[in-house]
MARBA-3410 file (N, C-alpha, C, O; in Angstrom, 1 decimal):
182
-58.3,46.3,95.6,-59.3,45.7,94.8,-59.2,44.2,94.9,-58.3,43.4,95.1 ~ -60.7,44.0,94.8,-60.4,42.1,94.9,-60.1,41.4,93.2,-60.8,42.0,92.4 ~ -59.5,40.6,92.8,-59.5,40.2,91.6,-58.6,41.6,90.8,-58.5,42.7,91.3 ~ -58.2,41.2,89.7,-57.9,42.4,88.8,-58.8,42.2,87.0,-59.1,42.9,86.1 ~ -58.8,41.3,87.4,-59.9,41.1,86.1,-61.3,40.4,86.2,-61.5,40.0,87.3
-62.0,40.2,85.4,-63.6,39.7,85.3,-64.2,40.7,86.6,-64.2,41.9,86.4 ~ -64.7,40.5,87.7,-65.6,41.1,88.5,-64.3,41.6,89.0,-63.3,40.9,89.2 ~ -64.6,43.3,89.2,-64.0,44.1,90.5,-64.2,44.2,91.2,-65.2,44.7,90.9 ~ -64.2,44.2,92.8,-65.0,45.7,93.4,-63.5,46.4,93.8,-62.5,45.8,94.0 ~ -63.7,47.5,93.9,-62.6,48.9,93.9,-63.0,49.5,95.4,-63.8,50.3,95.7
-62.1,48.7,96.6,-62.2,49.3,98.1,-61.9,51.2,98.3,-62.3,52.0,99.1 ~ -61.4,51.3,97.7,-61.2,53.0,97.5,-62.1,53.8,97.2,-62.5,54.8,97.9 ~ -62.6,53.4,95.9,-63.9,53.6,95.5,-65.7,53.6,95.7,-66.7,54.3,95.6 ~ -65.3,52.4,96.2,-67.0,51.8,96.2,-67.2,51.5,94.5,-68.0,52.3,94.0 ~ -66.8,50.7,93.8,-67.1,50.9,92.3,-66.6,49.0,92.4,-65.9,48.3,93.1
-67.6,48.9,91.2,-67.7,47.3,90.9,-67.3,47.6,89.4,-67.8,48.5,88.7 ~ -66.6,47.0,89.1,-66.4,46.6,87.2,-66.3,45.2,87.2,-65.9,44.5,88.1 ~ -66.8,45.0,86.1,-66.7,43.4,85.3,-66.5,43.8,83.6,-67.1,44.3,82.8 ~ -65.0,43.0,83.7,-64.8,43.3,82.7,-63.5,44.1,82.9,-62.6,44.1,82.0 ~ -63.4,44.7,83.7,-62.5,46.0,84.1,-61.7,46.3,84.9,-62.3,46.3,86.0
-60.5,46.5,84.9,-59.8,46.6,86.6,-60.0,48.0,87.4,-60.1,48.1,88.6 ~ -60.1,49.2,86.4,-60.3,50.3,86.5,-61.9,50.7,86.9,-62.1,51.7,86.1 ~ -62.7,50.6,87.3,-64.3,50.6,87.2,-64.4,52.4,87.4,-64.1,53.0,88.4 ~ -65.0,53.0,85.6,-65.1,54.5,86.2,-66.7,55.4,86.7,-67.1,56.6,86.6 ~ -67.4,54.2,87.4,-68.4,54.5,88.0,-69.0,53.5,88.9,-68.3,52.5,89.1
-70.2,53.7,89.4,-70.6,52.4,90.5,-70.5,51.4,89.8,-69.4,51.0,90.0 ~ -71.0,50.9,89.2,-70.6,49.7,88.2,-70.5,49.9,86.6,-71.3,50.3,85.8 ~ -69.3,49.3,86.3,-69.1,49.8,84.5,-68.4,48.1,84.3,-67.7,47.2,84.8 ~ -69.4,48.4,82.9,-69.5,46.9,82.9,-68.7,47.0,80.8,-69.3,47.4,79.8 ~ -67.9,46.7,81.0,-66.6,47.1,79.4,-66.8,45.5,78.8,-66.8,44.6,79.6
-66.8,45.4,77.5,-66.9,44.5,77.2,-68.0,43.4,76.4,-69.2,43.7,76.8 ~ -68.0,42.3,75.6,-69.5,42.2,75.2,-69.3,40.8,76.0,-68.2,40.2,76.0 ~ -70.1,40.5,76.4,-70.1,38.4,77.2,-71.1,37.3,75.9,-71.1,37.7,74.7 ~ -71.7,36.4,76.1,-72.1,35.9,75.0,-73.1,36.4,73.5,-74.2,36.8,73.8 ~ -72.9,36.4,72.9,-74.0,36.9,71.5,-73.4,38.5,71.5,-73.9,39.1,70.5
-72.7,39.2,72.1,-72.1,40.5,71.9,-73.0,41.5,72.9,-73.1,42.7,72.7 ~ -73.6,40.6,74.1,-74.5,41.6,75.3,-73.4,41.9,76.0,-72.4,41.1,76.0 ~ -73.6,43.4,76.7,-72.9,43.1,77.3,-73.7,43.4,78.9,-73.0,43.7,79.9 ~ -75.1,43.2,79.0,-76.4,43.1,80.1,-77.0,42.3,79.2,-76.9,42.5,78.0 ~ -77.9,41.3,79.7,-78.9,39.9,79.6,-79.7,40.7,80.7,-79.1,41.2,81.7
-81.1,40.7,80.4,-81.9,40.0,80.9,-82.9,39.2,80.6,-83.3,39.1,79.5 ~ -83.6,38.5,81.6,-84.6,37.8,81.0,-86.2,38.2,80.9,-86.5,39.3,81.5 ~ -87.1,37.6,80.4,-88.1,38.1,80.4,-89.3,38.0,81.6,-89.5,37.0,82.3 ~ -89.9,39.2,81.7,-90.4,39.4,82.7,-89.7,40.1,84.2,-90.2,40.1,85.3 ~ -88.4,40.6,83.6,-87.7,41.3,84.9,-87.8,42.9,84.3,-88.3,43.3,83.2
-87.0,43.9,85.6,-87.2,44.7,85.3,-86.0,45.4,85.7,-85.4,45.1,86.7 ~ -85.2,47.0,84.6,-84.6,47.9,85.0,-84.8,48.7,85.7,-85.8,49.1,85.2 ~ -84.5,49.5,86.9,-85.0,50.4,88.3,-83.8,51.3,87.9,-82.7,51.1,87.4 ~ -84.6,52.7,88.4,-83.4,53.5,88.8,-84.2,54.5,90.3,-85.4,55.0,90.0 ~ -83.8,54.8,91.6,-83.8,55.3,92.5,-84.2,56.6,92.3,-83.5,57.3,91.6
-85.4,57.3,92.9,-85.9,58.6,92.3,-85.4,59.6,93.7,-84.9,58.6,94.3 ~ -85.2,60.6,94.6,-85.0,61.5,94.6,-85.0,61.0,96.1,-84.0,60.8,96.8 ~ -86.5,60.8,96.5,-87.2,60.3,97.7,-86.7,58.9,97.7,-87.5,58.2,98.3 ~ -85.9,58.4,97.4,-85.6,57.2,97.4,-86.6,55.7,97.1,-86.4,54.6,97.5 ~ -87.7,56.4,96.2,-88.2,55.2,95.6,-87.6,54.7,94.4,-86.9,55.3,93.5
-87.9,53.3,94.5,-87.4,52.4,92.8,-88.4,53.1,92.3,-89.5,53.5,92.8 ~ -88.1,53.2,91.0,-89.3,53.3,90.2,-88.5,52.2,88.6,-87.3,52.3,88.3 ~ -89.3,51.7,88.0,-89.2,51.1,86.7,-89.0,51.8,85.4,-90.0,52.1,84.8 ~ -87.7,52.2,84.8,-87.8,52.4,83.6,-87.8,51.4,82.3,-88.5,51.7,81.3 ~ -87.1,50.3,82.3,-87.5,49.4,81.2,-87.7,48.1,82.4,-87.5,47.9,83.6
-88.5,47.3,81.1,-89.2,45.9,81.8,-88.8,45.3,80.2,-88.4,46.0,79.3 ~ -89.2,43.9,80.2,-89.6,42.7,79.8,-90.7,42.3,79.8,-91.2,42.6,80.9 ~ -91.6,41.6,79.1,-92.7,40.6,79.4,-92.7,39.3,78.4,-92.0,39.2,77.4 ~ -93.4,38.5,79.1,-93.7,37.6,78.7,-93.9,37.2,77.4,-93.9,36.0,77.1 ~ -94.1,38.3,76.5,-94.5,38.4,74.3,-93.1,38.8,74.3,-93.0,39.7,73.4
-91.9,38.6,74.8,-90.7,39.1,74.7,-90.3,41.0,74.2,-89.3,41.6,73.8 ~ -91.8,41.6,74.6,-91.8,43.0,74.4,-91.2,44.2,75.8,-91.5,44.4,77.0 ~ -90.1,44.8,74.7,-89.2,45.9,75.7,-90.3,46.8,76.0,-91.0,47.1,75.0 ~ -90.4,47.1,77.1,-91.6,48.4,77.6,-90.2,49.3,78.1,-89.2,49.0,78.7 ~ -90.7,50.4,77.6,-89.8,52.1,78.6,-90.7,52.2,78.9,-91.8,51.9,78.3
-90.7,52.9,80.6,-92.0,53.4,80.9,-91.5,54.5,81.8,-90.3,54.5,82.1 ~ -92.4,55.5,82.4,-92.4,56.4,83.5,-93.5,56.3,84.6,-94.7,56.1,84.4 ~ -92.9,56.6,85.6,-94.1,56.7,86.8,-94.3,58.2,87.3,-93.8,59.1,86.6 ~ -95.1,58.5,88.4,-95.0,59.7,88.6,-95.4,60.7,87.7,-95.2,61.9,87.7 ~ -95.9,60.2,87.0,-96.2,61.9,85.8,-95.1,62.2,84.8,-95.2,62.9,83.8
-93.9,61.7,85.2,-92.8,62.3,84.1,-92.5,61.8,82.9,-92.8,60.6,82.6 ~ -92.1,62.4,82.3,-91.7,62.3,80.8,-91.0,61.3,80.3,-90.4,60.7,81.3 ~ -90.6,60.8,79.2,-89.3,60.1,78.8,-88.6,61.2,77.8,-89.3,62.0,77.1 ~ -87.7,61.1,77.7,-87.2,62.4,77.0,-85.8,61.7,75.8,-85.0,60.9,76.3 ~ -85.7,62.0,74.9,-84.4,61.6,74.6,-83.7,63.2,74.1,-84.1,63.7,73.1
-83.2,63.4,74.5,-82.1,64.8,75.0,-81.2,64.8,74.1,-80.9,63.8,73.5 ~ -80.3,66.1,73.7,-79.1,66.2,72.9,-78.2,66.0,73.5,-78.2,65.8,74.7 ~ -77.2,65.9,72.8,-75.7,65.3,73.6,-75.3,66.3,75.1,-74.7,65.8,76.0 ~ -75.8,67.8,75.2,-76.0,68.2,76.2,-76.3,68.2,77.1,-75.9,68.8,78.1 ~ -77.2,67.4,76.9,-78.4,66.7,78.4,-79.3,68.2,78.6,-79.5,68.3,79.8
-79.6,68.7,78.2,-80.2,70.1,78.4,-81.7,69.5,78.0,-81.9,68.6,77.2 ~ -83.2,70.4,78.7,-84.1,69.8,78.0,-84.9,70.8,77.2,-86.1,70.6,76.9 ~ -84.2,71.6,77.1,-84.7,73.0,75.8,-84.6,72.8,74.6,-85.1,73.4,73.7 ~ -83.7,71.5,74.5,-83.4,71.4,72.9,-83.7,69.2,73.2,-83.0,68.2,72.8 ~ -84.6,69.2,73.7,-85.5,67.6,73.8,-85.5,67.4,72.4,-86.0,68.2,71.5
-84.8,65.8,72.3,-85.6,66.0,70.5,-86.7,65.3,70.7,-87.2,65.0,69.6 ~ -87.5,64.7,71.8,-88.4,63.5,71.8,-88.9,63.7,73.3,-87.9,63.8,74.0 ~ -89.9,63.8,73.8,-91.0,64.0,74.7,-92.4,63.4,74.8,-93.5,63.7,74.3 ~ -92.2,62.2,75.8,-93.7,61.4,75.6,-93.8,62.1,77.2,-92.9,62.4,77.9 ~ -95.2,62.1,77.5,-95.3,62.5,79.1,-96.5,61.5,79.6,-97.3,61.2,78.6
-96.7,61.0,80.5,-97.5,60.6,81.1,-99.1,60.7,80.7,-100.1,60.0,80.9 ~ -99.1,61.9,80.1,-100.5,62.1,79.8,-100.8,61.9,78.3,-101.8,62.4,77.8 ~ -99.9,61.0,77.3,-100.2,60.8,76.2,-99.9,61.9,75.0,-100.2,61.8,73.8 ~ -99.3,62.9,75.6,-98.9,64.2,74.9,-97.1,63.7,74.5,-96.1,63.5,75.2 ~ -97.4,63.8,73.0,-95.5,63.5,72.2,-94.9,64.7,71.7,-95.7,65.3,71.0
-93.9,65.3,71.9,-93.1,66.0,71.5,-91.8,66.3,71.1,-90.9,66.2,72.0 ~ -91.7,66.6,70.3,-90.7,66.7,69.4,-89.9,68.2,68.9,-90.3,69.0,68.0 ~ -88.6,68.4,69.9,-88.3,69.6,69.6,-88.8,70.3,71.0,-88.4,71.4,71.2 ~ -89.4,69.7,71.8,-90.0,70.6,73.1,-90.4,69.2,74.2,-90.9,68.1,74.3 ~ -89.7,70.3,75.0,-89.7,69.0,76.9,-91.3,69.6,77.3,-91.8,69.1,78.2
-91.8,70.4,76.7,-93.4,70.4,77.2,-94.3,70.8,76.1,-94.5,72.0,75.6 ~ -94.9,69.5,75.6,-95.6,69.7,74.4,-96.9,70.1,75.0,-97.2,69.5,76.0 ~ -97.4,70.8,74.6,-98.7,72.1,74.8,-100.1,70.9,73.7,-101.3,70.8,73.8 ~ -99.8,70.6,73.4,-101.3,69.1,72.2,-100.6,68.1,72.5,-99.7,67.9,73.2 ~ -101.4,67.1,71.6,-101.5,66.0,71.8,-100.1,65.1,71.3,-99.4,64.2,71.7
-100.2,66.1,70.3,-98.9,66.1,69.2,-97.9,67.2,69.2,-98.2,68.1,68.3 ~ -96.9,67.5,69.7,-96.6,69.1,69.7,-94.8,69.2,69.0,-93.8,68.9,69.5 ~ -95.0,69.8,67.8,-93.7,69.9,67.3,-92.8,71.3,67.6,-93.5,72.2,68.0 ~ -91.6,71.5,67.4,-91.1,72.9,67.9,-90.0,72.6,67.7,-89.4,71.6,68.0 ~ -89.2,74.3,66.5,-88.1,74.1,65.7,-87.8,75.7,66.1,-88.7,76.4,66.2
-86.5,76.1,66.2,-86.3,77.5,66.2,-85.6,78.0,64.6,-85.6,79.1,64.1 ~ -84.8,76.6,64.1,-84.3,76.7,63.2,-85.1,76.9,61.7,-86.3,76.7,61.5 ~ -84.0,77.5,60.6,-84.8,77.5,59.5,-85.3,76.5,58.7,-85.6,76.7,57.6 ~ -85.4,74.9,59.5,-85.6,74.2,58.9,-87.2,73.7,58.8,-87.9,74.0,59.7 ~ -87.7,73.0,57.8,-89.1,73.0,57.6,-89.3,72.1,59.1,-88.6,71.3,59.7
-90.9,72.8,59.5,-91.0,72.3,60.9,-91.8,70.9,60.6,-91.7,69.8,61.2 ~ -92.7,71.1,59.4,-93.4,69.3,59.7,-93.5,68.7,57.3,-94.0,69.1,56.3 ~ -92.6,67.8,57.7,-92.7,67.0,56.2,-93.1,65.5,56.0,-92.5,64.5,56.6 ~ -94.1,65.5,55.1,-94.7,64.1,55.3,-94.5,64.0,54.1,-95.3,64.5,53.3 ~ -93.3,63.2,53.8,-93.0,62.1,52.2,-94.2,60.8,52.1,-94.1,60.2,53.1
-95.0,60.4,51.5,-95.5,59.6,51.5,-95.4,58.8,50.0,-96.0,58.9,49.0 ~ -94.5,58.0,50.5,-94.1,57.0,48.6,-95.2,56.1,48.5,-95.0,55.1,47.9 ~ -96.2,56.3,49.1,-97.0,54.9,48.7,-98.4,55.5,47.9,-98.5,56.6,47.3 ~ -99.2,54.7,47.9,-100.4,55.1,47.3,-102.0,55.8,48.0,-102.9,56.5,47.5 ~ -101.5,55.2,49.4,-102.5,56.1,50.5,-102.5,57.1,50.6,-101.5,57.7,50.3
-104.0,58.1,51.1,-103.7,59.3,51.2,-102.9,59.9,52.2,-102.8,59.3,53.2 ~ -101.9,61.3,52.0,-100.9,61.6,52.6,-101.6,62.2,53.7,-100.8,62.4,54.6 ~ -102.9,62.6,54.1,-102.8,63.4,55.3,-104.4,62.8,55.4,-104.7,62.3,54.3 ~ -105.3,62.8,56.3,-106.8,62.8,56.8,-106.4,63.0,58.1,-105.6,62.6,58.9 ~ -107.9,64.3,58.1,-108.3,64.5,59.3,-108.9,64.2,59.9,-109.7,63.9,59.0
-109.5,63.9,61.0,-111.4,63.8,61.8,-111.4,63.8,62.7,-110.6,63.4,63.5 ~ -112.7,64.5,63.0,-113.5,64.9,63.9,-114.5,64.2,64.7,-115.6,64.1,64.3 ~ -114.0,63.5,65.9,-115.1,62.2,66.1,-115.7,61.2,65.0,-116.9,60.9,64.8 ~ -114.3,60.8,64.3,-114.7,59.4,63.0,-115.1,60.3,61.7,-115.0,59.7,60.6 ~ -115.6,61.5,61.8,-116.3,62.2,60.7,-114.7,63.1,59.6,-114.1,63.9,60.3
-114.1,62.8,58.4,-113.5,63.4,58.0,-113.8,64.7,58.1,-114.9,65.1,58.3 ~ -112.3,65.7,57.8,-112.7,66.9,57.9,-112.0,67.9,57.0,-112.3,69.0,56.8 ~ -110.9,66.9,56.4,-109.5,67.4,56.0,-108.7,66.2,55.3,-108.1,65.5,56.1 ~ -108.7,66.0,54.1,-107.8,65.0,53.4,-106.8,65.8,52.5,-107.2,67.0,52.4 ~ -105.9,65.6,52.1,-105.0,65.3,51.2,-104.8,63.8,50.5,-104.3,62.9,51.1
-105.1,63.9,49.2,-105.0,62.1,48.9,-104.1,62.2,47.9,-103.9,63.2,47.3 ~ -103.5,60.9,47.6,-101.9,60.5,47.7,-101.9,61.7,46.0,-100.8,62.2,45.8 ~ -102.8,62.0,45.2,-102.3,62.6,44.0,-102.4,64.4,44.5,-102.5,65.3,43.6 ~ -102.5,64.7,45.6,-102.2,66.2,46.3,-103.5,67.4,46.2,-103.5,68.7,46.3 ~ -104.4,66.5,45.9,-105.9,66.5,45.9,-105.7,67.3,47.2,-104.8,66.9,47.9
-106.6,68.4,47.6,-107.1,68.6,48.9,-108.6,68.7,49.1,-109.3,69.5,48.5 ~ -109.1,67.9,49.9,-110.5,68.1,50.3,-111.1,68.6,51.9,-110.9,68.2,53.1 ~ -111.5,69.3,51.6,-112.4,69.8,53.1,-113.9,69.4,53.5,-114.7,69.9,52.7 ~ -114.2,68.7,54.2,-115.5,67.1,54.0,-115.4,66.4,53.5,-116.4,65.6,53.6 ~ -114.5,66.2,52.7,-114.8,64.5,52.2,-113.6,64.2,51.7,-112.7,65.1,51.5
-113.5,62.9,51.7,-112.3,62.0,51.8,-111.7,61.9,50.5,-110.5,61.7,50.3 ~ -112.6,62.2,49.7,-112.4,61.9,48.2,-112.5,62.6,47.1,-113.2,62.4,46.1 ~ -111.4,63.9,47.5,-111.3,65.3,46.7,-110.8,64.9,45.1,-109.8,64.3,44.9 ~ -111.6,65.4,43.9,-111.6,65.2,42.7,-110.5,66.1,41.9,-109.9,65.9,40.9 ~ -110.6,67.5,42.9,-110.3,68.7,42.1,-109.1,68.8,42.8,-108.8,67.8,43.5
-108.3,70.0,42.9,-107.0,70.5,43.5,-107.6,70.9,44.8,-107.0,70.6,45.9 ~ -108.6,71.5,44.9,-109.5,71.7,46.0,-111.0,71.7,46.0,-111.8,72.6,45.8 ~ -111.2,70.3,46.5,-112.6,70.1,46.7,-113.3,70.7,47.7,-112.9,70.1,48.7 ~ -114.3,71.5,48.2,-115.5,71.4,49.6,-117.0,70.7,49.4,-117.8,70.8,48.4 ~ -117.1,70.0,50.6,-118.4,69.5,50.3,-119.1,70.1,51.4,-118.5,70.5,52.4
-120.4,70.3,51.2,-121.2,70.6,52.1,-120.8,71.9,53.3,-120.7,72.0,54.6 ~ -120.7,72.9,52.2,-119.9,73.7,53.4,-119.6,75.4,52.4,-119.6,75.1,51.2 ~ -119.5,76.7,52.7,-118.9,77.4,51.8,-117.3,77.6,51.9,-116.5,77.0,52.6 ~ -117.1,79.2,50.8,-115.8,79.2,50.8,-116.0,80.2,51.5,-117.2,80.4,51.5 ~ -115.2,81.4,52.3,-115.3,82.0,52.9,-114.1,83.3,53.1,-113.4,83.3,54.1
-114.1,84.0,52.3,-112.8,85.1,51.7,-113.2,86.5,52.4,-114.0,87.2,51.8 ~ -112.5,86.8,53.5,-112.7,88.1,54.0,-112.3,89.4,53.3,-112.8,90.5,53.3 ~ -111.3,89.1,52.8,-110.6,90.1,51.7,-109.5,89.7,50.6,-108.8,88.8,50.8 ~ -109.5,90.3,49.9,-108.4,89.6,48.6,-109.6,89.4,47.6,-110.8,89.8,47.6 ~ -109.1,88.8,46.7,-110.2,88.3,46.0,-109.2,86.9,45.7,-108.1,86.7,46.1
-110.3,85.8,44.5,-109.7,84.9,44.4,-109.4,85.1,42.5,-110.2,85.6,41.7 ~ -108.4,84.6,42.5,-108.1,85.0,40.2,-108.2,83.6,39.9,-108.0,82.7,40.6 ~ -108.7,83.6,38.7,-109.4,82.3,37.9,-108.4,82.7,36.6,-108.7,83.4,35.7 ~ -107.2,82.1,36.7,-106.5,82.5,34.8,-105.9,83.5,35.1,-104.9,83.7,35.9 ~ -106.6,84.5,34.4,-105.6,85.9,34.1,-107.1,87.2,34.5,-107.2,88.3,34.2
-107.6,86.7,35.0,-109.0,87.2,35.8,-109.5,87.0,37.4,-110.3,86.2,37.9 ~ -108.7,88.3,37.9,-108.9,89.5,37.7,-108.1,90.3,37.2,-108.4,91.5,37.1
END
């Protein structure tokens, strides 16, 4: 090895450390250097990693509004994975095509959640005073819940426990009880 401390390179290896005398991969970089980094970059550069075919491709950048971009090329995903690395149990799934998932490496909507466990699959705490859920249809509501657990179906601004506007109710079987009636 050249040096035993600050920059390595490891002739046995092929392995560079800074920081390190031991380097336990192509470059391992131990240690924090000024402000507790222990990688700087500046803005407007970019992170690469080498894809299969031997293209760079870009996963993080910099710009100029000092904003971190992750990104993917090629169609693929960003995934953040369990301690496994396995991607059956993905906890996070953005793909290329604007489809997020959560719980699944291939969300099937726009939005796609997926739990095998007995835990509740979707909970929306909402401590504030906005309504907790709205739906729409090309700008047109379709579906609210407003913040006092109002539900409306057409309109935004359900009065009752369940409001419909402009629309019926529609009960194939069962009946519905009003009180102690039926």
């Amino acid at each position: 090895a050249i040096e035993t401390s600050g920059f390595v390179y490891d002739f046995t290896s092929n392995r560079v450390g800074i920081g390190t005398a031991s380097p336990g991969g192509k470059l391992d970089v131990t240690g924090a250097g000024a402000g507790g980094s222990s990688l700087i970059m500046d803005n407007n550069t970019f992170l690469s990693w080498r894809n299969a075919s031997g293209s760079a491709r870009t996963i993080m950048s910099s710009d100029s509004s000092n904003n971190v971009n992750i990104k993917t090329s090629d169609g693929l995903a960003i995934r953040f994975i369990n301690s496994t690395g396995t991607y059956e149990m993905a906890r996070f799934t953005q793909t290329n095509y604007a489809s997020f998932g959560i719980g699944t490496s291939t969300p099937g909507a726009m939005i796609a959640a997926s739990t095998s466990a007995t835990a509740i699959g979707l909970m929306i705490d909402q401590r504030g005073t906005g309504d907790i859920v709205r739906l729409l249809d090309a700008g047109t509501n379709v579906f609210t819940v407003n913040d006092g657990g109002n539900v409306g179906i057409g309109t935004s601004t359900p009065s009752q426990k369940l409001s419909i506007q402009n629309g019926n109710l529609y009960l194939d079987t069962g009946y519905i009880k009003v009180g102690d009636y039926p």
